[in-house]
C-alpha positions in Angstrom: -14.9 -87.4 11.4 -11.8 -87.0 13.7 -11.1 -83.8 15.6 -7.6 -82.4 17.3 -7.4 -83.5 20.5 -7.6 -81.0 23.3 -4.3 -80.5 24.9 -4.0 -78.1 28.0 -1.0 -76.4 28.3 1.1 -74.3 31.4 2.6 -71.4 30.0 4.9 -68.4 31.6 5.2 -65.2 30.2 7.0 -61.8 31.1 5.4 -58.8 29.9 6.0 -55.2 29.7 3.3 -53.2 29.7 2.6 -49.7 28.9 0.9 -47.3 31.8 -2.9 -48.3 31.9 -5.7 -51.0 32.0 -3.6 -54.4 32.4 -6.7 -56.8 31.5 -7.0 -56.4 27.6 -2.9 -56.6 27.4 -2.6 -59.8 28.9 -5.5 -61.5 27.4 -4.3 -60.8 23.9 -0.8 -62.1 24.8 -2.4 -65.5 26.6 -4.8 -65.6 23.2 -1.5 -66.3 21.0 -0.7 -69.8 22.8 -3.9 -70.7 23.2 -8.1 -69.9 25.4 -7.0 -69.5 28.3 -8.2 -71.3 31.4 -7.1 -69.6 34.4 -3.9 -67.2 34.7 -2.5 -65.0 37.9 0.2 -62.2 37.5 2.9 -63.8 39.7 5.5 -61.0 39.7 5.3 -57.2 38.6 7.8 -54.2 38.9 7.9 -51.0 38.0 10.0 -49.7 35.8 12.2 -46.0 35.7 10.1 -45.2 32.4 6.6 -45.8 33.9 6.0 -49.0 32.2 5.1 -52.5 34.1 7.1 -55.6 34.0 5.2 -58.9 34.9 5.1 -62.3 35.0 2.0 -64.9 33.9 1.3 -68.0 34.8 -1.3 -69.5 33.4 -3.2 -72.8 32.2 -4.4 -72.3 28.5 -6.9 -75.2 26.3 -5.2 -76.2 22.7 -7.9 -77.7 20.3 -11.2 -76.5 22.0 -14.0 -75.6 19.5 
């Protein structure tokens, strides 16, 4: 029986994210290209309505059981 091959993928994101917790935000955005494998916030700003722009890096696992 053949299964997908696993394919790991870099993806960059920018985000902007509402005042509070930052954890549960990103990992539901990094869950919609794939399990993620290891990810840093490589740039973030503040912006004039209190919300947070950032950038992701990260290394995310395509085809994992």
């Amino acid at each position: 029986m053949g299964s997908a091959p696993v394919r790991l993928q870099r993806v960059s994101l920018e985000l902007i994210l509402e005042p509070g917790p930052l954890l549960e935000p990103i990992e539901k955005a990094l869950a919609q290209h794939g399990a993620p494998l290891r990810w840093a916030i490589t740039a973030c700003t503040s912006l004039p309505e209190g919300q947070r722009w950032i950038r992701l890096e990260a290394m995310v696992l395509h085809g994992a059981p």
